[in-house]
VOPAGU-2260 file (C-alpha; in pm, 1 decimal, decimal comma):
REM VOPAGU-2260
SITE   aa  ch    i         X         Y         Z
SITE  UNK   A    0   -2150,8   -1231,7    1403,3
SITE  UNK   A    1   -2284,1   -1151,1    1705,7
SITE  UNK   A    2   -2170,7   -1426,2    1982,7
SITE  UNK   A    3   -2305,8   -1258,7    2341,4
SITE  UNK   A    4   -2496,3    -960,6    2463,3
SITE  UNK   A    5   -2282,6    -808,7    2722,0
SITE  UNK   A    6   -2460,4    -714,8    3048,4
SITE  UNK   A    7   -2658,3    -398,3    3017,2
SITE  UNK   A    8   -2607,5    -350,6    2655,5
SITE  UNK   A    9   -2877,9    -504,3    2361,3
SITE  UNK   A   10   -2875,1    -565,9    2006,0
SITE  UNK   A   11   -3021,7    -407,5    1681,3
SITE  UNK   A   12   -3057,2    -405,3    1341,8
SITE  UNK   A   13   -2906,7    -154,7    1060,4
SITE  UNK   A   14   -3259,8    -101,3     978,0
SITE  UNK   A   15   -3390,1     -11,1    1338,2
SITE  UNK   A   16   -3090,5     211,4    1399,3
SITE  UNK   A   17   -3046,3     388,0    1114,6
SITE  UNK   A   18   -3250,2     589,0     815,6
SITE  UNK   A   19   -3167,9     415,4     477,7
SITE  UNK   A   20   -3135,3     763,9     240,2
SITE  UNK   A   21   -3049,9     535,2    -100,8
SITE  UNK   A   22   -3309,8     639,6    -282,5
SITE  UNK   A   23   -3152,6    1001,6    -239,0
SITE  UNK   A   24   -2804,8     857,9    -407,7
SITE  UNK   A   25   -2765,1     964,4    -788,4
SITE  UNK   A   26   -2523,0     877,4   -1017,3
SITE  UNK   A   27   -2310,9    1130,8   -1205,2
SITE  UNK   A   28   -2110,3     954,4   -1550,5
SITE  UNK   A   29   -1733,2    1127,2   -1545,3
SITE  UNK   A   30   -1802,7    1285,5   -1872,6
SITE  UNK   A   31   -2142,5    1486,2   -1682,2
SITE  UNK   A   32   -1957,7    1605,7   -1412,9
SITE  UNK   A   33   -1938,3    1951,2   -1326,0
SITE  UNK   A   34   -1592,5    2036,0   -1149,8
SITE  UNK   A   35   -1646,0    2198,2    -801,5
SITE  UNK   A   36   -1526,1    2129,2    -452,7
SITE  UNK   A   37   -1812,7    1838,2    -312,4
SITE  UNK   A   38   -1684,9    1547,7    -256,1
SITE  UNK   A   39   -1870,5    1217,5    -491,8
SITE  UNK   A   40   -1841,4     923,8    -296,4
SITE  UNK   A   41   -1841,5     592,0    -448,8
SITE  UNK   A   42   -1767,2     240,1    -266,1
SITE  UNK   A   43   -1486,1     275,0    -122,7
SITE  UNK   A   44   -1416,8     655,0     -92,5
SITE  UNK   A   45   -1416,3     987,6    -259,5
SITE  UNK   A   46   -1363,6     974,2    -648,7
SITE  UNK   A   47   -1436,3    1337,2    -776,6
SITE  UNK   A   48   -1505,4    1705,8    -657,1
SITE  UNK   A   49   -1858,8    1843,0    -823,1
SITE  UNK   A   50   -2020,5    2158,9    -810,6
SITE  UNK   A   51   -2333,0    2057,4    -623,7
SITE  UNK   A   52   -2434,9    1856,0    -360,5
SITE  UNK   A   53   -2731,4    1576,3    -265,1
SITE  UNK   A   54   -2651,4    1563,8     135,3
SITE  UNK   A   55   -2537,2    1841,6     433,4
SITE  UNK   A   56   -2522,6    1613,9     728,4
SITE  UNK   A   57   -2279,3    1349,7     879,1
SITE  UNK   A   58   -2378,9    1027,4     704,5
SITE  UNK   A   59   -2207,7     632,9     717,0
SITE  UNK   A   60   -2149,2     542,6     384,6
SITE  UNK   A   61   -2148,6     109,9     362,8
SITE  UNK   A   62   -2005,0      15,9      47,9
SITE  UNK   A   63   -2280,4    -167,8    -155,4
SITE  UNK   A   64   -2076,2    -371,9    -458,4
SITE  UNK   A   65   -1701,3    -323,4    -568,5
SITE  UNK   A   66   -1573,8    -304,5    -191,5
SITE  UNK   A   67   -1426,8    -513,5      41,4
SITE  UNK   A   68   -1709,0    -662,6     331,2
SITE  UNK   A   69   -1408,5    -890,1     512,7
SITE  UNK   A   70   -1353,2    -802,6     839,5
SITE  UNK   A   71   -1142,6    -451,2     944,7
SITE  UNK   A   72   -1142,9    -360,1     531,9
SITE  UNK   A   73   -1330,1     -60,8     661,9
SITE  UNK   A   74   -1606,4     -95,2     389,7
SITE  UNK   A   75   -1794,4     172,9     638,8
SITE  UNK   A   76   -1697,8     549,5     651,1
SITE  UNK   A   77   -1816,3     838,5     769,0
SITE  UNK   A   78   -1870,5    1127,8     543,0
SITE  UNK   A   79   -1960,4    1528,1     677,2
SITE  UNK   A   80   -2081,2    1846,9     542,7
SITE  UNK   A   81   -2200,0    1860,0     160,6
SITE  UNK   A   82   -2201,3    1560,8     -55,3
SITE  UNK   A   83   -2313,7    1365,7    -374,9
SITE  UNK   A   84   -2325,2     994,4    -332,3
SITE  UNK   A   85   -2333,6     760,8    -662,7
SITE  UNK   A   86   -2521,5     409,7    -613,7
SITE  UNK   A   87   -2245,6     185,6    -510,7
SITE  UNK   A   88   -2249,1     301,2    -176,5
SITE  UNK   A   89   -2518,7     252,0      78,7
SITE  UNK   A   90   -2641,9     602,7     307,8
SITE  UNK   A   91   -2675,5     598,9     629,7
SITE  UNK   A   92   -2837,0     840,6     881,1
SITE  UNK   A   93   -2789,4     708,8    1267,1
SITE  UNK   A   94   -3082,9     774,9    1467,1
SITE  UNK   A   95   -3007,0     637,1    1788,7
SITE  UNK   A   96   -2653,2     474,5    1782,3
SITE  UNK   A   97   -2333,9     674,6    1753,1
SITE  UNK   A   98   -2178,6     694,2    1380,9
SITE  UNK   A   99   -1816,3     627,9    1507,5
SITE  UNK   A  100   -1947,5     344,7    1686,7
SITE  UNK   A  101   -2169,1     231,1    1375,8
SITE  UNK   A  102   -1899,0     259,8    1113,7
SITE  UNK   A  103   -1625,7      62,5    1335,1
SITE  UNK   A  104   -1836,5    -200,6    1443,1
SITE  UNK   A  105   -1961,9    -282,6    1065,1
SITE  UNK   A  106   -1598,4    -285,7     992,4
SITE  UNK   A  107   -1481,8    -503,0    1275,0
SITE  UNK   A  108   -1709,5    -777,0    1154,7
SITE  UNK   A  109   -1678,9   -1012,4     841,6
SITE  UNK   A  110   -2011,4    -896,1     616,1
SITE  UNK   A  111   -1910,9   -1147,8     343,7
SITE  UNK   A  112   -2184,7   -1327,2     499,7
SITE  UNK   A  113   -2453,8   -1099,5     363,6
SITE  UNK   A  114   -2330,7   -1051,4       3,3
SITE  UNK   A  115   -2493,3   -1165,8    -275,3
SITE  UNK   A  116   -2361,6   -1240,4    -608,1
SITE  UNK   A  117   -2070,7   -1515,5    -741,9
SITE  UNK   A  118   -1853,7   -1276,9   -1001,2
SITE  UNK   A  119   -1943,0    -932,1    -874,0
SITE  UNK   A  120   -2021,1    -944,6    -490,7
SITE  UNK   A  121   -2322,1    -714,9    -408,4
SITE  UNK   A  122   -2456,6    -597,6     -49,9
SITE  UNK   A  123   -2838,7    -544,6    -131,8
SITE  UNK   A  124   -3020,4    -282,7      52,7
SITE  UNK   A  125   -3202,8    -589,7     228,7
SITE  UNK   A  126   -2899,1    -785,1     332,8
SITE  UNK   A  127   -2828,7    -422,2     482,9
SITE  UNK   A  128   -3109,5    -386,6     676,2
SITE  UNK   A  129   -3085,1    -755,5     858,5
SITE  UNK   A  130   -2726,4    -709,3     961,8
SITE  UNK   A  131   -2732,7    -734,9    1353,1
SITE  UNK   A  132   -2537,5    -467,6    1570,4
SITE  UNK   A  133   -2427,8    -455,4    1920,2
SITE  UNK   A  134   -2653,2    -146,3    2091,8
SITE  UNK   A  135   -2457,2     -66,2    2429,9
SITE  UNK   A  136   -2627,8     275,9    2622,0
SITE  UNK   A  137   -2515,5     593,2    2444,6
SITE  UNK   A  138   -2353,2     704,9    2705,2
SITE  UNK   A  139   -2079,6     408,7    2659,0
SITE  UNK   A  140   -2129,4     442,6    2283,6
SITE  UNK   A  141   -1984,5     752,4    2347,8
SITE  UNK   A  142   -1704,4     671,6    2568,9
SITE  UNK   A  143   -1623,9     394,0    2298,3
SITE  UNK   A  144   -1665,2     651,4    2028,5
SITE  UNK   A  145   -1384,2     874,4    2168,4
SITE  UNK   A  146   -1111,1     651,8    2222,1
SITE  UNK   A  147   -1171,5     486,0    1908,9
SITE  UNK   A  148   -1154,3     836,6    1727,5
SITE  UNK   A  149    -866,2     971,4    1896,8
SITE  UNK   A  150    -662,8     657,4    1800,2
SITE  UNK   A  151    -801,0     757,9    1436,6
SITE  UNK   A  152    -654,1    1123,9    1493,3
SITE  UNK   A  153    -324,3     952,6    1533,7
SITE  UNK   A  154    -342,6     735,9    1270,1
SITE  UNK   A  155    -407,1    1027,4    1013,0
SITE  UNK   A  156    -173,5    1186,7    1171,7
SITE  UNK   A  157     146,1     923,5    1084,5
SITE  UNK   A  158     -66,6     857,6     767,0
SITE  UNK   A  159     -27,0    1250,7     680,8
SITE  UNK   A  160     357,0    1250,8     781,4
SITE  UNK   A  161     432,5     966,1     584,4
SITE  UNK   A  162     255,9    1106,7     243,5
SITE  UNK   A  163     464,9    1443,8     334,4
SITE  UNK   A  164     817,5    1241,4     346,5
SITE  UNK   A  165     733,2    1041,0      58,0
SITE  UNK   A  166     681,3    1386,1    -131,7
SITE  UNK   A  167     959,7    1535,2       9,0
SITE  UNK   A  168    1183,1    1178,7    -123,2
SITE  UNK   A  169    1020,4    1241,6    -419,7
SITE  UNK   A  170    1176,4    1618,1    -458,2
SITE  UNK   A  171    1518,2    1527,6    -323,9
SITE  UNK   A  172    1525,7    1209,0    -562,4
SITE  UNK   A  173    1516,0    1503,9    -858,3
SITE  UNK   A  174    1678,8    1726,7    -763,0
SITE  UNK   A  175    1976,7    1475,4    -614,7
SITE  UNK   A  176    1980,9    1215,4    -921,1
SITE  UNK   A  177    2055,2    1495,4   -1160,1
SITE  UNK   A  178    2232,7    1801,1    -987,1
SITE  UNK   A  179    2354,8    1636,0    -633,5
SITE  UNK   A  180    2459,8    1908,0    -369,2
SITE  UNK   A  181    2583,0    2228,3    -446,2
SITE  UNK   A  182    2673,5    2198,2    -822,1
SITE  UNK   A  183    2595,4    2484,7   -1035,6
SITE  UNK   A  184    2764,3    2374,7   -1386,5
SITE  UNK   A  185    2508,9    2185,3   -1585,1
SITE  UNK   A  186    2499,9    2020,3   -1940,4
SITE  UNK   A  187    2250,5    1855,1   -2154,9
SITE  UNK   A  188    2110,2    1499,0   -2177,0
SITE  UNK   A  189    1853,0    1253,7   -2251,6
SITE  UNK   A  190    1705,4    1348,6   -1859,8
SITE  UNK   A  191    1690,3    1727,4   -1903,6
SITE  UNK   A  192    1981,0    1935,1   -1756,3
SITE  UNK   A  193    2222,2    1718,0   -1545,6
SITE  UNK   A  194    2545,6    1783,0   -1370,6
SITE  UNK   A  195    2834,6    1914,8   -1620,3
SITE  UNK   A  196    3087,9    1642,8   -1514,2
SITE  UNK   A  197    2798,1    1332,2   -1486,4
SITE  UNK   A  198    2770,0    1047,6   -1709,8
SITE  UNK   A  199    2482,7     903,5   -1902,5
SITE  UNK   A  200    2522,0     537,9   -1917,1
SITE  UNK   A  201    2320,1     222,6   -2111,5
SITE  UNK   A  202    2280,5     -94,0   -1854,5
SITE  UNK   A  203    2526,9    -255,2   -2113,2
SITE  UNK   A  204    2785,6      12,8   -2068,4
SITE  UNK   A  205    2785,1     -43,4   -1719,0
SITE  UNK   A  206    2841,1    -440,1   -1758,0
SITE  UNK   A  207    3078,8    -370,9   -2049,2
SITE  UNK   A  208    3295,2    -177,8   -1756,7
SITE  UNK   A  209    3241,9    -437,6   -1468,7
SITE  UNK   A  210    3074,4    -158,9   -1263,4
SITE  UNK   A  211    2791,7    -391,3   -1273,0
SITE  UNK   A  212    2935,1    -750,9   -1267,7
SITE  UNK   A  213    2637,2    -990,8   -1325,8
SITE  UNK   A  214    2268,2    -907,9   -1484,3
SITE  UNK   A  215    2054,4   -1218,2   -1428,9
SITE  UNK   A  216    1660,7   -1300,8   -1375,0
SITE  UNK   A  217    1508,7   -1589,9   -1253,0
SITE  UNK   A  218    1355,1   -1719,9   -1584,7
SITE  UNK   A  219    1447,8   -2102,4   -1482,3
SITE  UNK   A  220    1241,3   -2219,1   -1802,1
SITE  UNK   A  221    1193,6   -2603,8   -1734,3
SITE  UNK   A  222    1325,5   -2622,6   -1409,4
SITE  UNK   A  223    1090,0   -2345,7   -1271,7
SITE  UNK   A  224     938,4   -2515,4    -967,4
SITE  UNK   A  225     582,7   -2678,3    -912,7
SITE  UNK   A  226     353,0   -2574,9    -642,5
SITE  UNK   A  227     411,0   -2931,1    -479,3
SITE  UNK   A  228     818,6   -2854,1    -460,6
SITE  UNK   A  229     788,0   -2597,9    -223,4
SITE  UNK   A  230     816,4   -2640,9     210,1
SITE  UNK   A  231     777,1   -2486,5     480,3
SITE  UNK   A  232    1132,1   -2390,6     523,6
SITE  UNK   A  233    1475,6   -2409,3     313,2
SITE  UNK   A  234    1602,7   -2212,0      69,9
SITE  UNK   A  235    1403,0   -1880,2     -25,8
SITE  UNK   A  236    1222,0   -1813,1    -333,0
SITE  UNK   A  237    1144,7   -1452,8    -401,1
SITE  UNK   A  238     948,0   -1309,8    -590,8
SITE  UNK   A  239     819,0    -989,3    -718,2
SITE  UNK   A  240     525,7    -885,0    -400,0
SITE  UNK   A  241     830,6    -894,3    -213,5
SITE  UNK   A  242     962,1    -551,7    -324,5
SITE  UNK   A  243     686,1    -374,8    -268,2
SITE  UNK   A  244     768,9    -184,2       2,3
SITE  UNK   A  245    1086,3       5,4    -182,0
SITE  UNK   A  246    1368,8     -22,3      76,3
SITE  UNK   A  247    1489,6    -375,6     166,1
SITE  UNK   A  248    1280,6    -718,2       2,8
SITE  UNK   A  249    1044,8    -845,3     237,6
SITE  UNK   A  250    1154,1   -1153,8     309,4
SITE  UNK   A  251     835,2   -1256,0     557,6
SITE  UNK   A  252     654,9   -1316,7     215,5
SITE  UNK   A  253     933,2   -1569,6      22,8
SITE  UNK   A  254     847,3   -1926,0     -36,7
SITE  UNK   A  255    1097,3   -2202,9      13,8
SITE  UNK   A  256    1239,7   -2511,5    -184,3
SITE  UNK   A  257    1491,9   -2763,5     -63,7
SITE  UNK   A  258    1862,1   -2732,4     -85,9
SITE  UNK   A  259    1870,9   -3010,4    -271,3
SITE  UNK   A  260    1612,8   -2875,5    -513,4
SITE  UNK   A  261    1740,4   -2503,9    -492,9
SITE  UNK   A  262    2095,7   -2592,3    -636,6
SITE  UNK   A  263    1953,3   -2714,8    -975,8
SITE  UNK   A  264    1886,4   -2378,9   -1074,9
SITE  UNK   A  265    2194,4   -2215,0   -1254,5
SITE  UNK   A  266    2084,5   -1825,5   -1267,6
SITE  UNK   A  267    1856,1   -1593,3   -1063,5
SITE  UNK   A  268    2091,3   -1708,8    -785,6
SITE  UNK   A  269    2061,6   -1362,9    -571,7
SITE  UNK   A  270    2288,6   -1237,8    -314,0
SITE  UNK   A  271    2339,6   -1019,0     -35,0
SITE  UNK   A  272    2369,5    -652,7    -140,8
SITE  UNK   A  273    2214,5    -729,5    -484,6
SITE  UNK   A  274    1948,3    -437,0    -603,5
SITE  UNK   A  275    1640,6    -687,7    -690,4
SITE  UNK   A  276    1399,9    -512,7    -959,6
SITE  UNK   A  277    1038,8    -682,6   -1027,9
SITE  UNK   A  278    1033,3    -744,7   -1417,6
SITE  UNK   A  279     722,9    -918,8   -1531,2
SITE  UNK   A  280     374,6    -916,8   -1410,5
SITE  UNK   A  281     449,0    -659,3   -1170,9
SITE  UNK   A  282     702,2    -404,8   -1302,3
SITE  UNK   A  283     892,1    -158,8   -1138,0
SITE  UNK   A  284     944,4    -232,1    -782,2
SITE  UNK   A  285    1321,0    -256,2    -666,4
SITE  UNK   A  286    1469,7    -310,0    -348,4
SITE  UNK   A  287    1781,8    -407,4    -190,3
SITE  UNK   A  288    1840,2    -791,2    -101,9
SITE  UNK   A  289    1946,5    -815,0     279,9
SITE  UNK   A  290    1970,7   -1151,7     387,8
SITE  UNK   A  291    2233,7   -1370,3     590,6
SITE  UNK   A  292    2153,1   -1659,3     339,5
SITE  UNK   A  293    2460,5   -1764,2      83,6
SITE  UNK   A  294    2209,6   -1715,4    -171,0
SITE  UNK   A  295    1812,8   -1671,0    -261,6
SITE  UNK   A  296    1642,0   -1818,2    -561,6
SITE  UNK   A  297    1451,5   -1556,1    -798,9
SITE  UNK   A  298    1093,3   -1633,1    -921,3
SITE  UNK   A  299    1088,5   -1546,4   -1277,2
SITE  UNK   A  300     913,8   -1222,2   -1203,4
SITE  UNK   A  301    1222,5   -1061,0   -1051,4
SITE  UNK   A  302    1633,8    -925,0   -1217,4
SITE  UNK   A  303    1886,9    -869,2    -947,4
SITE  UNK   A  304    2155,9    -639,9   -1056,0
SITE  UNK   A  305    2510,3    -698,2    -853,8
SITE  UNK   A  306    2719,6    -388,5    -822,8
SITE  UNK   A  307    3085,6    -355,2    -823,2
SITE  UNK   A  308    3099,6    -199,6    -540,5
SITE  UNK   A  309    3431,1      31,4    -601,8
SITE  UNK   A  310    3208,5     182,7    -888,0
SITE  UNK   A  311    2849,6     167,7    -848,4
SITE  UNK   A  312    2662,1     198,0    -504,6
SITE  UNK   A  313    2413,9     -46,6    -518,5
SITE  UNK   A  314    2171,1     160,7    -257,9
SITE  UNK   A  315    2244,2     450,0    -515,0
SITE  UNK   A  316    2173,7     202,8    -823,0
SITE  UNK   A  317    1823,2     118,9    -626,5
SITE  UNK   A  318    1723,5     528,5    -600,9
SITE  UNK   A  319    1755,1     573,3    -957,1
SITE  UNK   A  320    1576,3     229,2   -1051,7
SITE  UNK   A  321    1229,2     398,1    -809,9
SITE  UNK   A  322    1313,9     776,8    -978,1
SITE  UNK   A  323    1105,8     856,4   -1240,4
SITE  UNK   A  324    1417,4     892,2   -1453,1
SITE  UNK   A  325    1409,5     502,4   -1489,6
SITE  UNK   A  326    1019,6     456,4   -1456,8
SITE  UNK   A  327     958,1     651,1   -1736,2
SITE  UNK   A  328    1188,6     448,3   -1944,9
SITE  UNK   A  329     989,6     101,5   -1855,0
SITE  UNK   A  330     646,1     245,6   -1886,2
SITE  UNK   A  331     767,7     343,2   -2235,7
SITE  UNK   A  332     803,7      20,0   -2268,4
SITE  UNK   A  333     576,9    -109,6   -2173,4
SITE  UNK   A  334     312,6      99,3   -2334,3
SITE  UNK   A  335     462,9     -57,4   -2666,3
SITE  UNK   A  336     430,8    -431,8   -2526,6
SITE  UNK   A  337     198,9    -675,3   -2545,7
SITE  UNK   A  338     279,2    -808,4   -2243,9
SITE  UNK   A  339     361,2    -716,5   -1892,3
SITE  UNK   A  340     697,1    -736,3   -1875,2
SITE  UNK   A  341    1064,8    -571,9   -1905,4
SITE  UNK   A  342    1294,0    -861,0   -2097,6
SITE  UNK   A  343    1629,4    -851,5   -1933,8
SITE  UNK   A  344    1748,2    -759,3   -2267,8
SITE  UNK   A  345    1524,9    -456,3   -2330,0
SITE  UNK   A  346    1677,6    -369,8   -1958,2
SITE  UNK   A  347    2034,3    -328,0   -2077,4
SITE  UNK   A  348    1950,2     -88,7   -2349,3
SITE  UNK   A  349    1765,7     158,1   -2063,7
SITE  UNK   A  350    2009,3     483,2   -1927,3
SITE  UNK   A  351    2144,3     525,6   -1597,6
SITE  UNK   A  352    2294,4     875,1   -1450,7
SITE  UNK   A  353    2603,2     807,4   -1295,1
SITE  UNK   A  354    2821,8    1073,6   -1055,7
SITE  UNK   A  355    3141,1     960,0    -902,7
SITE  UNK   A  356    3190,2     721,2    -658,6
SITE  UNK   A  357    3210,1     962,6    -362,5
SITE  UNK   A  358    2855,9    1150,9    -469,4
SITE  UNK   A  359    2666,1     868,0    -525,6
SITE  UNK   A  360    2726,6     779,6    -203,0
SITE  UNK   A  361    2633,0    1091,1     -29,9
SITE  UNK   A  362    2342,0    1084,0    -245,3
SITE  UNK   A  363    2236,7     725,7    -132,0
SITE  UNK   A  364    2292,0     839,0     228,2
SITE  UNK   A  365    2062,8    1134,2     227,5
SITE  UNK   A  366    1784,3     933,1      53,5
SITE  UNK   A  367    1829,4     661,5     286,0
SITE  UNK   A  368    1787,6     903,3     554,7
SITE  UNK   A  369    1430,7     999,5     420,4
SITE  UNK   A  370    1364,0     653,4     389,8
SITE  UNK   A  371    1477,7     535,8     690,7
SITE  UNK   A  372    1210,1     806,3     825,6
SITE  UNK   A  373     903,2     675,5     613,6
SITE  UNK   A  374     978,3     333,8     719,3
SITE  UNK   A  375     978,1     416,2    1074,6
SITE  UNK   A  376     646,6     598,6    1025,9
SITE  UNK   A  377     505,2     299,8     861,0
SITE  UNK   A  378     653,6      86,8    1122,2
SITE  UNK   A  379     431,2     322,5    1413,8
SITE  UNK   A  380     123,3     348,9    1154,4
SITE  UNK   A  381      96,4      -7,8    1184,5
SITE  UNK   A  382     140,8     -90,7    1544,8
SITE  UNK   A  383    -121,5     201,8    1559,7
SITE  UNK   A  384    -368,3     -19,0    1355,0
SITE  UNK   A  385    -272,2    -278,2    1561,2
SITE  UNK   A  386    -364,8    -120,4    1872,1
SITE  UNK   A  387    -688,3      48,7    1726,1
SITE  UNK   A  388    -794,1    -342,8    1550,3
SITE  UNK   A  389    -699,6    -468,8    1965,8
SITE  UNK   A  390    -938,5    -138,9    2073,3
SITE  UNK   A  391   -1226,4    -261,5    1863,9
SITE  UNK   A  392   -1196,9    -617,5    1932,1
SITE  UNK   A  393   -1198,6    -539,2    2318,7
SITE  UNK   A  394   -1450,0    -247,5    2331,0
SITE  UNK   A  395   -1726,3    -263,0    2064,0
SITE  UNK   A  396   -1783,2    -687,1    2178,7
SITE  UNK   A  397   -1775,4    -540,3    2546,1
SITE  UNK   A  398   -1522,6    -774,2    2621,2
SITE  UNK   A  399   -1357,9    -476,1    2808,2
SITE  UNK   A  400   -1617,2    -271,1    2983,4
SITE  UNK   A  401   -1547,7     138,9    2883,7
SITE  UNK   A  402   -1752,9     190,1    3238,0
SITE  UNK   A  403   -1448,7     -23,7    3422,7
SITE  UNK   A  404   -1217,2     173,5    3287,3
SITE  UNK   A  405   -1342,9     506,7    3371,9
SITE  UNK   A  406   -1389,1     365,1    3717,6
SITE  UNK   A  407   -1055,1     328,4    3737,0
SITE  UNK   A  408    -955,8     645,6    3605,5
SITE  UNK   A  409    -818,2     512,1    3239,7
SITE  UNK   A  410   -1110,4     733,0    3066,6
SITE  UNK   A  411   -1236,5    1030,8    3143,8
């Protein structure tokens, strides 16, 4: 883990920088819990508010079993103020190494090495107490500490901004999807009180009318593809992870079959434009299929839904799939299954709302707005990580000196 000592710096152990407070850590069942505002911390984060606390201090909390130990999963965090710990996480008081600079540096480095355990992986108080650290002078822990935390600060930051737009989507996306701008006249319906001059339509009804013109998934049956079919580049094969992100399918994440191989399948043969909506396994996740391909090749785990385009917007077709209009009606579903999936069949029978042409547009256009806004934010939230993973790998090996840089004037 630990490759070279960098000039004027040495190396520890957890156990030499650090008081180990576990035996302090108790356990509270959900059921004992007394409701108040201290944070319980568990593995991997807060998981309750409690009346009373264990600790008053700032503490690093090292997840002990049921976390993640590969490197930058941030299995170490730093917790302030009043707490109650349970016994999944380990407790840590620094003594003579800066937290920031503790926590970052356990999460920079791969800790699988130290886990114990085949089914559920465990990080025993004595694997803890071996695990080597870097020890630079506190001064330059310091230094380290603060440009590592104020890349943190803007990392919450974009974090925060993009929870508030989501929220905000989320408001529009009711208040849009069943009233759309300035309409006052209302009438009943299966969704509560929608616009007076809206329809309520099944999946069916909408292919009965052509304003959806094909309805297809990618259940290939024997033709479905073996692991050995696949290459390295061709024809794309999406499946359901790739709609994860709500907007546009992520196409970085599609596997790929031959041409040759490719034009033996005779449905889930997805275009451009089509609104893609994950079925089975997953189920839930739409998006919007962008691609300059003539076609893609669904995984059985995905539907596309291809909109005639003179009557149903297909971005506005994709809002209402991710509104909880249309959630609701698959986790209904699926409550009642036995297994995790959404039968293109049992699709057709779910309700869509549907304005005129005109509104649904404007309503696509202001939610794509919003979301054209979160995905920005995520776009900046991730070269953010980027730079703060780059920050760690440079400054907590010593591989770039903090001292050089406020030589030169780049630190205070």
């Amino acid at each position: 883990m630990i490759e070279s000592i960098p000039e004027g710096w040495g190396k520890t152990t957890v156990q030499d920088c650090c008081d180990i407070l576990d035996s302090q850590r108790v356990p509270i069942t959900k059921l004992k819990r007394e409701a108040g505002t201290v944070p319980y911390y568990g593995a991997t984060g807060c998981l309750d508010y409690v009346k009373n606390h264990i600790f008053d201090e700032e503490l690093v909390l090292v997840g002990e079993d049921g976390a993640d130990w590969s490197g930058y999963a941030n299995t170490a965090f730093i917790i302030e103020g009043k707490s109650w710990v349970n016994n999944h996480a380990h407790v840590l008081r620094c003594r003579n190494i800066n937290s920031i600079f503790l926590r970052d540096f356990l999460n920079m480095n791969d800790l699988r090495m130290y886990i114990n355990g085949t089914t559920r992986g465990k990080l025993n108080q004595e694997a803890l107490r071996k695990i080597s650290v870097l020890l630079p002078p506190l001064p330059e822990q310091e230094k380290i500490a603060l440009i590592l935390s104020k890349t943190d600060e803007q990392i919450q930051l974009t974090e925060e901004i993009i929870a508030k737009t989501e929220e905000l989507k989320k408001g529009l996306m009711q208040q849009l999807l069943t009233k759309g701008i300035g309409h006052t006249k209302v009438k009943n319906s299966p969704f509560g009180n929608i616009h007076a001059d809206w329809e309520v339509l099944s999946i069916q009804s909408l292919l009965d009318e052509k304003s959806i013109v094909s309805h297809l998934d990618g259940n290939h049956g024997a033709k479905y593809p073996k692991s050995n079919e696949f290459k390295k580049e061709g024809v794309k094969y999406l499946s359901a992870n790739s709609l994860l992100n709500g907007y546009f399918a992520d196409l970085s994440l599609v596997k790929f079959l031959s041409l040759e191989r490719a034009k033996q399948f005779t449905k889930g043969i997805s275009i451009d434009g089509d609104v893609l909506l994950a079925h089975n396994a997953t189920v839930g996740p739409a998006a919007i299929l962008k691609t300059k391909d003539d076609f893609v090749i669904l995984s059985t785990t995905v539907t596309y839904y291809r909109c005639n385009l003179k009557t149903l917007n297909n971005f506005y077709l994709l809002y209402f799939f991710q509104s909880s209009f249309f959630q609701k009606q698959l986790h209904k579903i699926m409550k009642q299954a036995t297994r995790n999936q959404v039968p293109i069949t049992t699709q057709r029978k779910f309700y869509v709302i549907v304005p005129p042409l005109n509104e649904q547009k404007k309503i696509a256009s202001i939610l794509s707005a919003t979301n054209k806004e979160i995905e920005y934010n995520k776009f900046e939230l991730k070269k953010l990580n980027e730079l703060k993973k780059g920050l760690m790998q440079d400054l907590l090996t010593g591989k770039v000196r903090v001292t050089n840089l406020m030589k030169k004037g780049v630190v205070a």
